[in-house]
Backbone atoms as SQL, in Angstrom:
CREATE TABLE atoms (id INTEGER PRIMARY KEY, chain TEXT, resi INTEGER, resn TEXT, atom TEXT, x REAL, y REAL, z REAL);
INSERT INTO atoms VALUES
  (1, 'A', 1, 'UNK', 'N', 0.814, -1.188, 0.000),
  (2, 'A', 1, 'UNK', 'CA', 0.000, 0.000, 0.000),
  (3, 'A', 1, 'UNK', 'C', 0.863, 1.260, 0.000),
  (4, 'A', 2, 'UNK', 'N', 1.716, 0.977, 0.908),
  (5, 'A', 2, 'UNK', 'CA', 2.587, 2.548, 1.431),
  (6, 'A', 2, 'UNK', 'C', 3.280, 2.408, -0.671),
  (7, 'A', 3, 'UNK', 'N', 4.064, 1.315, -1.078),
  (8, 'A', 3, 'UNK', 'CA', 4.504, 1.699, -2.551),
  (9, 'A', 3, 'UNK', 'C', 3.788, 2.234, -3.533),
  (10, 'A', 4, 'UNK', 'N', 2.589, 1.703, -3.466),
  (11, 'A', 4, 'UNK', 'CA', 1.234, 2.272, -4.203),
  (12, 'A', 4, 'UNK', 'C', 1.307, 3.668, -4.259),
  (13, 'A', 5, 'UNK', 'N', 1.332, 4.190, -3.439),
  (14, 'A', 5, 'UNK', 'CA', 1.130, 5.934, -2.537),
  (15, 'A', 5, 'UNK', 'C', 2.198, 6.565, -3.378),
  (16, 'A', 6, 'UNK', 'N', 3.361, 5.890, -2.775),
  (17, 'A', 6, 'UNK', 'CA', 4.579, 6.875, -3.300),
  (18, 'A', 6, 'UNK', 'C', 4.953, 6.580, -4.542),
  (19, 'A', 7, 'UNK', 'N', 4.542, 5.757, -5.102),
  (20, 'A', 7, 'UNK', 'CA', 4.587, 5.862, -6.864),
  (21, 'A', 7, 'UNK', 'C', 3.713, 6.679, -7.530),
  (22, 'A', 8, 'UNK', 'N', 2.429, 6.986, -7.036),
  (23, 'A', 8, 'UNK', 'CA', 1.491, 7.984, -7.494),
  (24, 'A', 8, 'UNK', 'C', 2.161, 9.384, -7.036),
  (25, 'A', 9, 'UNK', 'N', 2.760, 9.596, -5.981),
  (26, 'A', 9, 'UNK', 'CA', 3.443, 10.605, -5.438),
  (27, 'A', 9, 'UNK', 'C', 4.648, 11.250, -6.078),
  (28, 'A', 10, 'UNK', 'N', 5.554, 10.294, -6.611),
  (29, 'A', 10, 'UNK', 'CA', 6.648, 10.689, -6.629),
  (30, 'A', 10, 'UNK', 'C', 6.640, 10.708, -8.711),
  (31, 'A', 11, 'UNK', 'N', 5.445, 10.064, -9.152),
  (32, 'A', 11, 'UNK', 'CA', 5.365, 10.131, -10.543),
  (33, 'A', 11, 'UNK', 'C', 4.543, 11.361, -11.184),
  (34, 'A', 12, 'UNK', 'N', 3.290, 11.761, -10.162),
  (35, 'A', 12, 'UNK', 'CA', 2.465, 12.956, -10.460),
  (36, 'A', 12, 'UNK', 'C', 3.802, 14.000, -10.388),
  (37, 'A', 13, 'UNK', 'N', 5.185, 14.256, -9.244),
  (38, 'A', 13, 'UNK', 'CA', 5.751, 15.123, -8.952),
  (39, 'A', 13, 'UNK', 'C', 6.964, 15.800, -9.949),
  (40, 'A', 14, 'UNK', 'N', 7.203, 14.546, -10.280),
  (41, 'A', 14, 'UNK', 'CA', 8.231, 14.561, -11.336),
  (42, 'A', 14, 'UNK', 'C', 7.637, 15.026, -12.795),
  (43, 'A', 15, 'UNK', 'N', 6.055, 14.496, -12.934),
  (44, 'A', 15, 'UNK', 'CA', 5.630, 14.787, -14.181),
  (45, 'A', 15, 'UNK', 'C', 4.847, 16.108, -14.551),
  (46, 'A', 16, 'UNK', 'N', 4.638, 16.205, -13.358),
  (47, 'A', 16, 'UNK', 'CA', 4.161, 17.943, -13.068),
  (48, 'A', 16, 'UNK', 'C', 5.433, 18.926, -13.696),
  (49, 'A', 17, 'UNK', 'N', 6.412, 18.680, -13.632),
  (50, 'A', 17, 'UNK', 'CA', 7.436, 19.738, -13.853),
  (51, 'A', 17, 'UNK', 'C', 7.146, 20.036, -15.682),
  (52, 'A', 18, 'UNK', 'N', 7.144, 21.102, -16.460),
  (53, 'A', 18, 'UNK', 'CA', 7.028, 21.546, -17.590),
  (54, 'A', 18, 'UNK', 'C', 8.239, 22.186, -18.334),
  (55, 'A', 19, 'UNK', 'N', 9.104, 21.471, -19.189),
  (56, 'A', 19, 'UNK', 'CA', 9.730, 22.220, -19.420),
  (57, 'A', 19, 'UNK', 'C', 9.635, 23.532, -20.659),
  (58, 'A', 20, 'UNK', 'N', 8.655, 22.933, -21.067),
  (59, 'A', 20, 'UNK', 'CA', 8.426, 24.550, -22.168),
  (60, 'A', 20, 'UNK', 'C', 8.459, 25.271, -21.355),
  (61, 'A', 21, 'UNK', 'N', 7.332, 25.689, -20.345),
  (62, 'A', 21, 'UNK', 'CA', 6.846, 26.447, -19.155),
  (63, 'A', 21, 'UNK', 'C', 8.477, 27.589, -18.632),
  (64, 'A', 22, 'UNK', 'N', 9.455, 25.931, -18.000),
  (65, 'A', 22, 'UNK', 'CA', 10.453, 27.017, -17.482),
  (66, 'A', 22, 'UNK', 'C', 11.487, 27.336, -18.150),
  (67, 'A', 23, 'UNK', 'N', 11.544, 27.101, -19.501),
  (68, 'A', 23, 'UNK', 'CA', 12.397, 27.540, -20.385),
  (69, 'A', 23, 'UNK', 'C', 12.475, 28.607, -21.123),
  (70, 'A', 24, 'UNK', 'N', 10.820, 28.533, -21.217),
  (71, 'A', 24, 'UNK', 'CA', 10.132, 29.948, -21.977),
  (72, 'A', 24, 'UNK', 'C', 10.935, 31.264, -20.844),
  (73, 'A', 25, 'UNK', 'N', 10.276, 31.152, -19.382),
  (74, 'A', 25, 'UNK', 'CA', 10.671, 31.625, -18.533),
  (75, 'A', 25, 'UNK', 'C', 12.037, 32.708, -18.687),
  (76, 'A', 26, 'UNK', 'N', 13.299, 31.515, -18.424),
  (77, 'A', 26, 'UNK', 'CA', 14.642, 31.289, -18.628),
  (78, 'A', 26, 'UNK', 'C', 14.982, 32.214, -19.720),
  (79, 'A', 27, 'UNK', 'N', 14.633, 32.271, -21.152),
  (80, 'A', 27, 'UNK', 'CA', 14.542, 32.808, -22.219),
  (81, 'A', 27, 'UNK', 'C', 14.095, 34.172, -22.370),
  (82, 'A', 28, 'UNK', 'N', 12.833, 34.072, -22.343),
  (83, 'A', 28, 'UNK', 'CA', 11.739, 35.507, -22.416),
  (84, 'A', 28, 'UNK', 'C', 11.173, 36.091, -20.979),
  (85, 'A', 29, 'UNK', 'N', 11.911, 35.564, -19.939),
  (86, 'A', 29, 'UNK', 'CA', 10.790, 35.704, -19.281),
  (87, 'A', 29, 'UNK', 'C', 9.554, 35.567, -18.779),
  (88, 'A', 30, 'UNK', 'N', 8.731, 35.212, -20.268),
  (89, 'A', 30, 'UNK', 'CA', 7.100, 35.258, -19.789),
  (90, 'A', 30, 'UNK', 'C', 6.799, 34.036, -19.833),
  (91, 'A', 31, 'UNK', 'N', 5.834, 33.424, -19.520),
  (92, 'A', 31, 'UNK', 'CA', 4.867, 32.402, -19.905),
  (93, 'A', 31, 'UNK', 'C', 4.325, 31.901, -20.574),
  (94, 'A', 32, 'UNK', 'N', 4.737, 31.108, -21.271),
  (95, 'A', 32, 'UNK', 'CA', 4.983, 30.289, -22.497),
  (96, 'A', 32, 'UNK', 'C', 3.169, 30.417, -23.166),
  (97, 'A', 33, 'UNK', 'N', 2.374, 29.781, -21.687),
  (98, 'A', 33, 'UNK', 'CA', 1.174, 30.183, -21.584),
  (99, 'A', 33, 'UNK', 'C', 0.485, 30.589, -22.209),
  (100, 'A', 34, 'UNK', 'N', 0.842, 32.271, -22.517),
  (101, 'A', 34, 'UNK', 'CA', 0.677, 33.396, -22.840),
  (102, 'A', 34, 'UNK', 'C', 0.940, 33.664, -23.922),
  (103, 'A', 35, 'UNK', 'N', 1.717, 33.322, -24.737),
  (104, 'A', 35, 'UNK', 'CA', 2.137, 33.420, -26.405),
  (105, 'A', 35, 'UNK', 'C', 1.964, 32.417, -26.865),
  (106, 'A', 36, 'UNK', 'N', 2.078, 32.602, -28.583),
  (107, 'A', 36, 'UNK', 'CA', 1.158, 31.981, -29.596),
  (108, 'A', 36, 'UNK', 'C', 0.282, 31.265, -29.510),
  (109, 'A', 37, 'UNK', 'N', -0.161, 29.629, -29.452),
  (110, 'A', 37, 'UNK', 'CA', -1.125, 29.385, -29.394),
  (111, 'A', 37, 'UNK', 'C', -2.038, 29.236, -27.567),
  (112, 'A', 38, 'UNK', 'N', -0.777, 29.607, -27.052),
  (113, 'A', 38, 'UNK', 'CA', -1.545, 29.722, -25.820),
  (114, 'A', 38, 'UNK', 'C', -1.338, 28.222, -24.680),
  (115, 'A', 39, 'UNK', 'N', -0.947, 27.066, -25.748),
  (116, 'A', 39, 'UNK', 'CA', -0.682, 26.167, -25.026),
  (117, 'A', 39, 'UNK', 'C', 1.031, 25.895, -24.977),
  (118, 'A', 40, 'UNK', 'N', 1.271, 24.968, -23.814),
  (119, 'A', 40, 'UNK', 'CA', 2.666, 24.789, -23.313),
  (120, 'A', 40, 'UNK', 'C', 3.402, 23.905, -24.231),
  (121, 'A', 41, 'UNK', 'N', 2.424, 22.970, -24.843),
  (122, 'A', 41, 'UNK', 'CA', 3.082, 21.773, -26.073),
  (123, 'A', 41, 'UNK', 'C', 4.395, 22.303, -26.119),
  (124, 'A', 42, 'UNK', 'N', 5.008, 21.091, -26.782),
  (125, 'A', 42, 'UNK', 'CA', 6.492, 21.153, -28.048),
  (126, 'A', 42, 'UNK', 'C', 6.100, 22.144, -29.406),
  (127, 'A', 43, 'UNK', 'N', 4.553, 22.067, -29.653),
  (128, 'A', 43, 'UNK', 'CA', 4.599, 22.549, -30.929),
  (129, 'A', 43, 'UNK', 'C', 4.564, 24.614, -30.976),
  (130, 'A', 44, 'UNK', 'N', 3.787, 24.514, -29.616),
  (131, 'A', 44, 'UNK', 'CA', 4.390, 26.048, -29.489),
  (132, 'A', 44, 'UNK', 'C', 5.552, 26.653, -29.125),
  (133, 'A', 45, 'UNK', 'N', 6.144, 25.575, -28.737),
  (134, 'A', 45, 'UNK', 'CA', 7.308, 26.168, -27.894),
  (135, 'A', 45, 'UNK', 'C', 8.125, 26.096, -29.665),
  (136, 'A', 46, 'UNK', 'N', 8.019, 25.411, -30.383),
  (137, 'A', 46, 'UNK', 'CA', 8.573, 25.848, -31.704),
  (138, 'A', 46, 'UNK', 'C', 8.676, 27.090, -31.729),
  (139, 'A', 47, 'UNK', 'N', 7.050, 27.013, -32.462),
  (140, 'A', 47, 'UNK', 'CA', 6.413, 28.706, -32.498),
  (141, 'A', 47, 'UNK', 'C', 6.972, 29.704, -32.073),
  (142, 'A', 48, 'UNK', 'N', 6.895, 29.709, -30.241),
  (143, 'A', 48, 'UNK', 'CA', 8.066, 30.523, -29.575),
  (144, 'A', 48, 'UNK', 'C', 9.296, 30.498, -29.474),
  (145, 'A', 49, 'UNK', 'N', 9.845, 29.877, -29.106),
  (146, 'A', 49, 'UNK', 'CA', 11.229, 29.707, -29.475),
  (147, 'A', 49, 'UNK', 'C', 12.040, 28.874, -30.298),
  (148, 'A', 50, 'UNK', 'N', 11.648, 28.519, -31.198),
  (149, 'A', 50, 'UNK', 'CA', 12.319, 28.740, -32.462),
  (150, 'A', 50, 'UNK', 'C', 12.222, 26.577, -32.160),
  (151, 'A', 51, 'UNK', 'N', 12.809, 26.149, -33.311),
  (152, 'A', 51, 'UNK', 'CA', 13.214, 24.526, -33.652),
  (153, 'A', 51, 'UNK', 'C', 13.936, 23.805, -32.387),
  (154, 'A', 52, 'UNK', 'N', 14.736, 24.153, -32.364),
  (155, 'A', 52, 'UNK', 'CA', 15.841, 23.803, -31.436),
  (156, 'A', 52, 'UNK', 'C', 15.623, 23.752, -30.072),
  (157, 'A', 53, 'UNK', 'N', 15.213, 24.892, -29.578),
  (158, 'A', 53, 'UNK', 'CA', 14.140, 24.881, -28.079),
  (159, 'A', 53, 'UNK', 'C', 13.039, 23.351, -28.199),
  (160, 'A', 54, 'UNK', 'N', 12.440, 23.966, -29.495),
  (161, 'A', 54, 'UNK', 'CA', 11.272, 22.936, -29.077),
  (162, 'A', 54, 'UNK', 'C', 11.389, 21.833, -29.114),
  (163, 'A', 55, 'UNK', 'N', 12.734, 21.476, -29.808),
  (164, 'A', 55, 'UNK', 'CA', 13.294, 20.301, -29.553),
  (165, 'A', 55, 'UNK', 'C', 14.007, 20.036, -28.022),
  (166, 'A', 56, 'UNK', 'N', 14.396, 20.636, -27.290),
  (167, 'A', 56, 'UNK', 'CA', 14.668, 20.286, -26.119),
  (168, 'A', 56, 'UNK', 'C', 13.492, 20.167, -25.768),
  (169, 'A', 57, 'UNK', 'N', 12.351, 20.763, -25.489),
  (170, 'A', 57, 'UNK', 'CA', 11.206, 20.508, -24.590),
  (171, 'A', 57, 'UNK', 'C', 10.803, 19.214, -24.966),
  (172, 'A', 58, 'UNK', 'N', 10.690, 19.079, -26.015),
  (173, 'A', 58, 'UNK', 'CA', 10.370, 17.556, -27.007),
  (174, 'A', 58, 'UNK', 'C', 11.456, 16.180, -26.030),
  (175, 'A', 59, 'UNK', 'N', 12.510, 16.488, -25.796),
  (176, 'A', 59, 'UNK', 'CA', 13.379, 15.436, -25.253),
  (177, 'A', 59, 'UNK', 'C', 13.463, 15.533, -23.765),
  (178, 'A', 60, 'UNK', 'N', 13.252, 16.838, -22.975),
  (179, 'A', 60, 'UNK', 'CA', 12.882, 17.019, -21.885),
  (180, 'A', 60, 'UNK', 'C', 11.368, 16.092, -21.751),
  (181, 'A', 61, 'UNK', 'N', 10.503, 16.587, -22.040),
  (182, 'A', 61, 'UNK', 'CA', 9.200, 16.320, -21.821),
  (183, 'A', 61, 'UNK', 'C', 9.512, 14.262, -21.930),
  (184, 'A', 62, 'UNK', 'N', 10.426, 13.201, -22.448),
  (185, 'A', 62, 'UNK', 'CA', 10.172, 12.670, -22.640),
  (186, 'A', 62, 'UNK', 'C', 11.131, 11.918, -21.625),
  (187, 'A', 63, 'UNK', 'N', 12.447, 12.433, -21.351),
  (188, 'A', 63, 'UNK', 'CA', 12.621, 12.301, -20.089),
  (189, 'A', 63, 'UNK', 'C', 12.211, 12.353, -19.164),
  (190, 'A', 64, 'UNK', 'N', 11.356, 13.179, -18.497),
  (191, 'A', 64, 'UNK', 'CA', 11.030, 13.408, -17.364),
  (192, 'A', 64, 'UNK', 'C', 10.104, 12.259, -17.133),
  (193, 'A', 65, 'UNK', 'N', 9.384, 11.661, -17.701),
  (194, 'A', 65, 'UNK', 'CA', 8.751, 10.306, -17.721),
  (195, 'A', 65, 'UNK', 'C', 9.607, 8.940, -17.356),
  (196, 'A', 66, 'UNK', 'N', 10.774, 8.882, -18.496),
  (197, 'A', 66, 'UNK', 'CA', 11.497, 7.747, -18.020),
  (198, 'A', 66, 'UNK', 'C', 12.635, 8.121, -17.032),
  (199, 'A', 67, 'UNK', 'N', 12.812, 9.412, -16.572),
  (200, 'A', 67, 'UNK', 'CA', 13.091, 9.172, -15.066),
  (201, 'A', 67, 'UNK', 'C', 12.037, 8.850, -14.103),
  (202, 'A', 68, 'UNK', 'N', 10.898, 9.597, -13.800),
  (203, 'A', 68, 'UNK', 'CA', 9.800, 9.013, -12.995),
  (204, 'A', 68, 'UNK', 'C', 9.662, 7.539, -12.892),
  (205, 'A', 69, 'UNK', 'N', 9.561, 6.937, -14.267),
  (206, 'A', 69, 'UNK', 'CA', 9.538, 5.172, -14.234),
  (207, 'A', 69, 'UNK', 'C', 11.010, 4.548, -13.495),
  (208, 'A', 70, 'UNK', 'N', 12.136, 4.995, -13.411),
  (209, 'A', 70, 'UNK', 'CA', 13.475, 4.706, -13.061),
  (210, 'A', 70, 'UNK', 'C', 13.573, 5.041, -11.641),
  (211, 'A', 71, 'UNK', 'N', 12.840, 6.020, -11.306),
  (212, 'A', 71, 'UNK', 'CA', 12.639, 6.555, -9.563),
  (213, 'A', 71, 'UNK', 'C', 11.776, 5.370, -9.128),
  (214, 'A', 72, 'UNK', 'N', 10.750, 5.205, -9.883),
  (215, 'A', 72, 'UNK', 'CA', 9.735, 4.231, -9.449),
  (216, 'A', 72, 'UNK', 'C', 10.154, 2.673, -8.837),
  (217, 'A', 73, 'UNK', 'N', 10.788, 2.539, -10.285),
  (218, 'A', 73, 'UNK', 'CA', 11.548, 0.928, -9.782),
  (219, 'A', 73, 'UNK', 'C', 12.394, 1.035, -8.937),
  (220, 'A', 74, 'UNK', 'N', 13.321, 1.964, -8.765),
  (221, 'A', 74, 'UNK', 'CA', 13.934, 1.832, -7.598),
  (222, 'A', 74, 'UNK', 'C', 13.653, 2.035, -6.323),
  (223, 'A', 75, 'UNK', 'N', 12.658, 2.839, -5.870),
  (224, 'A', 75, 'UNK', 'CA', 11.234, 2.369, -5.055),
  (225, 'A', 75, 'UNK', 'C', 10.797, 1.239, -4.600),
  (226, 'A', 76, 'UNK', 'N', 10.423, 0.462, -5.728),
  (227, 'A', 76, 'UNK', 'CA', 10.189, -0.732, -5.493),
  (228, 'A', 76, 'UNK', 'C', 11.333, -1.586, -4.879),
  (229, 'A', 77, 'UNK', 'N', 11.824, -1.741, -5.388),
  (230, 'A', 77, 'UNK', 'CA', 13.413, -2.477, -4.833),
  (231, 'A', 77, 'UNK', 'C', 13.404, -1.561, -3.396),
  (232, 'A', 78, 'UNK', 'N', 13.471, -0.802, -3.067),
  (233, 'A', 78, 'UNK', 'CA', 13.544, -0.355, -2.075),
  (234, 'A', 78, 'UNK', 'C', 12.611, -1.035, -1.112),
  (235, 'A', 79, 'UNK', 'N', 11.181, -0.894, -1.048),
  (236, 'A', 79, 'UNK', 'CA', 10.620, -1.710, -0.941),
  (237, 'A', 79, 'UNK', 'C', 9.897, -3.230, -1.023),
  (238, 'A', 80, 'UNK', 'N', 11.076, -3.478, -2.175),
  (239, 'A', 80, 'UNK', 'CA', 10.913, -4.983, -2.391),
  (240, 'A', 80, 'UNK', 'C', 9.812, -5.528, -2.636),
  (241, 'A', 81, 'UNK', 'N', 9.317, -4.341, -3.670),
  (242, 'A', 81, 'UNK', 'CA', 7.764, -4.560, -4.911),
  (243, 'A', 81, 'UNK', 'C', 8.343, -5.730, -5.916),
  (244, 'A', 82, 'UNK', 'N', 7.729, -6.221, -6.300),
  (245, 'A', 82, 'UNK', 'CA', 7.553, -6.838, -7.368),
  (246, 'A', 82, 'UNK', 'C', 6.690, -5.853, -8.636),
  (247, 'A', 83, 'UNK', 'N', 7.388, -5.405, -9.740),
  (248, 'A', 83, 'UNK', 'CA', 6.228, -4.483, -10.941),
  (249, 'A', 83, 'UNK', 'C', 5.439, -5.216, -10.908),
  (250, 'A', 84, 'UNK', 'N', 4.341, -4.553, -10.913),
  (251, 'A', 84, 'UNK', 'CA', 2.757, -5.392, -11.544),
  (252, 'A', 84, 'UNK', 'C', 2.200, -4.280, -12.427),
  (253, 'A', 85, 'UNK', 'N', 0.829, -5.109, -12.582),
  (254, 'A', 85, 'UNK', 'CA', -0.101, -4.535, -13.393),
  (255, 'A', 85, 'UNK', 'C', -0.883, -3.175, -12.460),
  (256, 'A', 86, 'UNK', 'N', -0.680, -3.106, -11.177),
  (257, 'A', 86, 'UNK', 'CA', -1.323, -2.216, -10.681),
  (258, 'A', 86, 'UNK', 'C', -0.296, -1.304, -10.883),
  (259, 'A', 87, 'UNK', 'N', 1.087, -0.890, -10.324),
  (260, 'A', 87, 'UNK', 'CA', 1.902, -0.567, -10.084),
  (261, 'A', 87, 'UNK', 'C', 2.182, 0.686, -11.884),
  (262, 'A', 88, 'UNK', 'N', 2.038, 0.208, -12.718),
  (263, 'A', 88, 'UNK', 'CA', 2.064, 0.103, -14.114),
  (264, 'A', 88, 'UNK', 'C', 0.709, 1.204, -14.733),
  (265, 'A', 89, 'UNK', 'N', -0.683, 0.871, -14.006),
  (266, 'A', 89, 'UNK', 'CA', -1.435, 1.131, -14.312),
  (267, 'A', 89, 'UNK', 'C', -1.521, 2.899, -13.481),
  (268, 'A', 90, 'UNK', 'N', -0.857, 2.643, -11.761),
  (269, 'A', 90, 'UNK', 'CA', -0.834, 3.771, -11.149),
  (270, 'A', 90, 'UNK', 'C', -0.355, 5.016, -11.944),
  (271, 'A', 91, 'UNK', 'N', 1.167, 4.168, -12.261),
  (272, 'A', 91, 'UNK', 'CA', 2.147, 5.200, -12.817),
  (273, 'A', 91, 'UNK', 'C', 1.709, 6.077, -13.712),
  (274, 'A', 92, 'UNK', 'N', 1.030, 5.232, -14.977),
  (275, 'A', 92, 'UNK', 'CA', 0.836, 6.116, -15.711),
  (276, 'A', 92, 'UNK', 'C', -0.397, 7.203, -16.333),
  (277, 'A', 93, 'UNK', 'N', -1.615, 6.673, -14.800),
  (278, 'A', 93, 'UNK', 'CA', -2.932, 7.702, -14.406),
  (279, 'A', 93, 'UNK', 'C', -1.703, 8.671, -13.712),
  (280, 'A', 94, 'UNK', 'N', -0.833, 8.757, -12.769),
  (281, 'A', 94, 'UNK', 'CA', -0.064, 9.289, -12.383),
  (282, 'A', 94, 'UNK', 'C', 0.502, 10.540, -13.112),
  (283, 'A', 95, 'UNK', 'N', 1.233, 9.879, -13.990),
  (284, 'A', 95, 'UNK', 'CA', 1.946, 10.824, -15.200),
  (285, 'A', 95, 'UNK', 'C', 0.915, 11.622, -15.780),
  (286, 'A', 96, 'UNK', 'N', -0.025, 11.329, -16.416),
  (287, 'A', 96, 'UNK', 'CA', -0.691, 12.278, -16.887),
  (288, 'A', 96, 'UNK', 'C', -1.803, 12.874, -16.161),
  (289, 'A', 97, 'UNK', 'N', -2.165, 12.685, -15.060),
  (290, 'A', 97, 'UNK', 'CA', -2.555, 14.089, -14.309),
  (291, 'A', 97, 'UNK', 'C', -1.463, 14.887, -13.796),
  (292, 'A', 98, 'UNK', 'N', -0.268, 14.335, -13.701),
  (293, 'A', 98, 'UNK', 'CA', 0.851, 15.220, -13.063),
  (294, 'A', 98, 'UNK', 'C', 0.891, 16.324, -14.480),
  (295, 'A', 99, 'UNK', 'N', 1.429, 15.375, -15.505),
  (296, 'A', 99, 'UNK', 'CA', 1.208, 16.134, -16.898),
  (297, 'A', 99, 'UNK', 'C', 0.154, 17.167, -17.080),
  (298, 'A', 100, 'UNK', 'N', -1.215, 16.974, -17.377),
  (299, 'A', 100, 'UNK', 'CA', -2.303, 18.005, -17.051),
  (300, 'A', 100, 'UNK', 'C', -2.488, 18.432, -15.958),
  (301, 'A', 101, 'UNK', 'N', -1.989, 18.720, -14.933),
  (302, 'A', 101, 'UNK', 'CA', -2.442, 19.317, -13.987),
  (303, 'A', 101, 'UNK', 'C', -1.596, 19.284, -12.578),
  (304, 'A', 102, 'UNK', 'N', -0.808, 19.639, -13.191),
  (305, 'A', 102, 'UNK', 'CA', 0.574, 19.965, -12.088),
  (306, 'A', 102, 'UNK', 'C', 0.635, 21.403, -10.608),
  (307, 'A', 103, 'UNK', 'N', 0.673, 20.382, -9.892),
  (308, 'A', 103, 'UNK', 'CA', 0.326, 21.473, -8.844),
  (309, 'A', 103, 'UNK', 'C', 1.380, 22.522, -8.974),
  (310, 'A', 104, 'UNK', 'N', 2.700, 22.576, -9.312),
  (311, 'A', 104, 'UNK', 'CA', 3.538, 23.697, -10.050),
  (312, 'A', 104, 'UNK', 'C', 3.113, 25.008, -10.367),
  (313, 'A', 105, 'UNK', 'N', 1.922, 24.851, -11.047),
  (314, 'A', 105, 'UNK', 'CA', 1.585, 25.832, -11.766),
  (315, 'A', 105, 'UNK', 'C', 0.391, 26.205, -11.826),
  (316, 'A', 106, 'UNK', 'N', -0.359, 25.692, -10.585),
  (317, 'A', 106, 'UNK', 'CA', -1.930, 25.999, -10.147),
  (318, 'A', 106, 'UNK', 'C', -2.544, 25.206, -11.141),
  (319, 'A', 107, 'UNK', 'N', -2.231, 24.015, -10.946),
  (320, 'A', 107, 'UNK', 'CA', -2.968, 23.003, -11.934),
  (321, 'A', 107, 'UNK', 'C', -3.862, 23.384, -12.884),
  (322, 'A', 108, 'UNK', 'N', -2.942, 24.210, -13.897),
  (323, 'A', 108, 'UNK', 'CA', -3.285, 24.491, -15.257),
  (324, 'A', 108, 'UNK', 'C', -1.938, 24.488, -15.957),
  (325, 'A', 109, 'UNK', 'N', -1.945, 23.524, -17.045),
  (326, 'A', 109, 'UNK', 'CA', -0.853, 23.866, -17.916),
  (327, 'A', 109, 'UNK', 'C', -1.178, 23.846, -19.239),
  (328, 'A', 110, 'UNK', 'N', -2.000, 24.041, -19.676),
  (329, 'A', 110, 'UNK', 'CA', -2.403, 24.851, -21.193),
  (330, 'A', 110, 'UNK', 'C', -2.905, 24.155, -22.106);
């Protein structure tokens, strides 16, 4: 139960993080948010900052997942889970509400 918890915990936390969001930031200042189409995607962050950015957010955004899964298993081992089908199924309701709706950023990300 307690692994259950902290895999939903530690996968919503990790997947909450945005990197268009803090790159835009880093860059312009503003909120990625806020310019062109309004959403955080790879495909605006083109838009906004140019190919190359949106290619990092593109390889960021896809990392930050298979670290969450790599935190996870080692979790388990920590706890001496066996992966299952629940475990699997948590993670990745996990990831994508962390993804849509990351407490980061007042659970709105675009």
């Amino acid at each position: 139960m307690v692994y259950n918890i902290a895999v939903c915990i530690i996968t919503y936390l990790i997947c909450g993080f945005s990197p268009s969001i803090e790159i835009c930031k880093l860059k312009t200042g503003e909120d990625i948010r806020n310019l062109g189409s309004g959403n955080a995607g790879t495909t605006n962050s083109i838009r906004v900052l140019g190919k190359f950015m949106g290619f990092v957010v593109f390889i960021l955004d896809i990392l930050k997942v298979l670290v969450a899964y790599g935190v996870v298993l080692g979790v388990g081992k920590l706890f001496n889970q066996d992966t299952e089908a629940t475990m699997y199924s948590l993670f990745m309701v996990s990831a994508v509400l962390g993804h849509c709706y990351p407490i980061y950023y007042g659970f709105r990300r675009g």
